[in-house]
C-alpha positions in Angstrom: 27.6 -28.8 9.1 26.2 -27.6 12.4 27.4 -24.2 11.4 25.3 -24.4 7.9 22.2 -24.8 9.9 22.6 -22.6 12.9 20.7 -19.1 12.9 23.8 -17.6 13.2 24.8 -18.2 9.7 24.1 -14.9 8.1 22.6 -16.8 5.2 20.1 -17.8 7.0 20.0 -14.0 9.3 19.6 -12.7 5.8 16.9 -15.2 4.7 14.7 -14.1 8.3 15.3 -10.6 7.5 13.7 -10.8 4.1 11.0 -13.1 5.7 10.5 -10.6 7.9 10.1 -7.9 5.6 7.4 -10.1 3.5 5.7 -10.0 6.8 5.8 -6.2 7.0 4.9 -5.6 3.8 1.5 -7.5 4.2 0.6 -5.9 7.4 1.3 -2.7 6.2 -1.4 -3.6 2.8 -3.7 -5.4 4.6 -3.9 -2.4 7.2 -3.8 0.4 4.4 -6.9 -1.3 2.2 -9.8 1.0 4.2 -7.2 3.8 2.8 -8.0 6.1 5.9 -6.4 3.6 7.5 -3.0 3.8 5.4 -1.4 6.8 7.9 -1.6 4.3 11.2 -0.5 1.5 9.0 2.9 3.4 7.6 3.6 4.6 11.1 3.0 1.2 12.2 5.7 0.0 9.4 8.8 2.2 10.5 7.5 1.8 14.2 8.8 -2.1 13.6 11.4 -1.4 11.3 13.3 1.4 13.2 13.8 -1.1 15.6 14.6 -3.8 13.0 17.5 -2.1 12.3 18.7 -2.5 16.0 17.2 -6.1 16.7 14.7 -4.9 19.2 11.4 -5.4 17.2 10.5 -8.2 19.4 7.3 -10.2 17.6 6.5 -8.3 14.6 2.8 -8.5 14.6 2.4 -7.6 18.3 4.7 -4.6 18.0 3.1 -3.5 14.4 -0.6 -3.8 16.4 0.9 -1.8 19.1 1.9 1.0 17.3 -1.2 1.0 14.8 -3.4 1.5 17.7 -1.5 3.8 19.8 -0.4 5.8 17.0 -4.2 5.5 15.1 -5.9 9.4 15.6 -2.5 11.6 15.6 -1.5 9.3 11.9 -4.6 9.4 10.4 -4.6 13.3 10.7 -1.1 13.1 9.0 -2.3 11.2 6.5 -5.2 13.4 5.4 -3.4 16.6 5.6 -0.7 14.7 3.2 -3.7 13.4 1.3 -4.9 16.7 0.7 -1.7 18.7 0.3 -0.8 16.0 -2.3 -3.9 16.2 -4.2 -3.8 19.9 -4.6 -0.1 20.0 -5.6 -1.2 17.0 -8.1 -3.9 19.2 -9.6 -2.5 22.9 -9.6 0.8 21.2 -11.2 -1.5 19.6 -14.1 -3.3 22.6 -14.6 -0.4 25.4 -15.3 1.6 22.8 -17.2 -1.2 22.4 -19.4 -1.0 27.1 -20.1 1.2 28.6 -21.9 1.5 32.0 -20.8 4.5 33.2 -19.0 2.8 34.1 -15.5 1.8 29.9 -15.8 5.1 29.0 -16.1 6.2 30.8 -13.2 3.3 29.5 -10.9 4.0 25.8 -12.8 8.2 25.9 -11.3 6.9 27.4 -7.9 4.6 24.6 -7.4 7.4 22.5 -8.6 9.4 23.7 -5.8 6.9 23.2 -3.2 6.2 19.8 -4.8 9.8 18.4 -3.9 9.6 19.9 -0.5 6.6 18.2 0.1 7.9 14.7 -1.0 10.9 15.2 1.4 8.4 16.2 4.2 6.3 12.8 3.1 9.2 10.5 3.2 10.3 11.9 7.0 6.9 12.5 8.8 5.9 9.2 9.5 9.2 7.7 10.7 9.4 10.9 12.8 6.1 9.9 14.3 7.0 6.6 14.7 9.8 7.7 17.2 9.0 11.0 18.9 6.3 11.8 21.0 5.2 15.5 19.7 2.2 17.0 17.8 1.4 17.3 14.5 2.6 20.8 14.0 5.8 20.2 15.9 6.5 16.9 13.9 5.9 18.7 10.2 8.1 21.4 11.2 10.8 18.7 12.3 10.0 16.9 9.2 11.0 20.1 6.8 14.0 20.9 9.0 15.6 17.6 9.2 14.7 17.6 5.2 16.7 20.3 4.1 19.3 19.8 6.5 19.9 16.6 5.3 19.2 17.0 2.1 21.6 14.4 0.0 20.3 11.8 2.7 16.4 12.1 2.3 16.9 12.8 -1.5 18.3 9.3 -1.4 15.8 7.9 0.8 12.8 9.4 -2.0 15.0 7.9 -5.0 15.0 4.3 -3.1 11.4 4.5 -3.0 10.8 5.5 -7.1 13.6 2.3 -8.0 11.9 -0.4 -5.6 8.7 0.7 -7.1 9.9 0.8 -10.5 11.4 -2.4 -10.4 8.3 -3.9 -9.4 6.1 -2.2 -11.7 8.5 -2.4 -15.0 11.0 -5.0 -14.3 9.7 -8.0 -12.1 6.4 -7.9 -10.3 7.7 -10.3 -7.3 9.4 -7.4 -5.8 6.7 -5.5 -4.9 5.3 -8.2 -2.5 8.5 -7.1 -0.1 8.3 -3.2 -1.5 7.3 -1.5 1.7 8.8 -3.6 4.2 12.0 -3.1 2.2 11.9 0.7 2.1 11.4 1.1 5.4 14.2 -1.3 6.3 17.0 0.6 4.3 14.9 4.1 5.1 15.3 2.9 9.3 19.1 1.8 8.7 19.6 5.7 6.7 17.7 7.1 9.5 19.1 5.1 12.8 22.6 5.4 12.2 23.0 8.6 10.5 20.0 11.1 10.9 19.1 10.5 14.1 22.3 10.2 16.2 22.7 14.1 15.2 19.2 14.9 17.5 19.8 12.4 19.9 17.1 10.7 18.8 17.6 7.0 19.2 17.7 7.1 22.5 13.6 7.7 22.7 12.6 4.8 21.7 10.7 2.4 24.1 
């Protein structure tokens, strides 16, 4: 019976994980509301959950407040460069789908192109600037390299993002209240113990 109760029981581990990651999940909304805000607040999130994955996060809320604040200016600039790059991809790709003459075609599949590349860029940038120390340049560059070396890998981290999303928006609404927390969980667990140990990365963290 003692056993049933103890911490150690990984039904219980598995119930503070996913308590955990409720947590996370309203941090990283309340934090992303002012919207300028959202960059500091998602490097915050995979600041905490890369060391999730490894039991070193310590007191979530102190450690998300940390990084927010330390990583605030460099992931805000991030964020609005995304922002922007997003936006103009979103709009261009609306446009030449919308002609019908070859040339638009062409320019509609190019974008195309440069639209996936960006959302594999997107779903590394942020956890890269959770963990390194580098500027912005470097950590885009690192972002596309790492990308399209590991391409399987971060095309499965993008299609966890679309299902958790998806099943909170078309199958059961509940799930979204644990949506971010959760992708950044498994994205950390893809990233700390396959990704990173190639660059010798996990040994930078703090």
């Amino acid at each position: 019976m003692a056993k049933l109760f103890s911490y150690d029981n990984p039904v219980w581990r598995f119930m503070g994980r996913v308590a955990d990651v409720f947590f996370l999940t309203v941090l990283w909304a309340a934090c992303s509301l002012p919207v300028i805000t959202a960059g500091a607040s998602t490097s915050a999130l995979y600041y905490v959950s890369l060391k999730m994955v490894k039991n070193r996060e310590g007191y979530l809320g102190k450690s998300f407040f940390k990084a927010f604040r330390d990583n605030f200016a460099q992931s805000t600039v991030i964020w609005l460069l995304m922002l922007a790059a997003g936006a103009f991809l979103g709009t261009d790709l609306y446009f030449f789908y919308h002609l019908e003459s070859t040339a638009a075609v062409f320019v509609f599949w190019l974008l195309f192109v440069f639209a996936v590349l960006y959302l594999l860029v997107a779903v590394l940038v942020f956890p890269l600037e959770a963990r390194l120390d580098t500027k912005i340049g470097k950590l885009f560059f690192m972002a596309f390299m790492v990308s399209i070396k590991n391409f399987s890998w971060v095309m499965l981290m993008l299609v966890i993002v679309v299902c958790i999303l998806a099943a909170g928006v078309f199958v059961f609404w509940p799930v979204l209240l644990v949506a971010a927390g959760t992708i950044a969980y498994l994205h950390s667990l893809i990233l700390v113990w396959i990704v990173f140990p190639k660059y010798g990365w996990n040994g930078k963290e703090e």
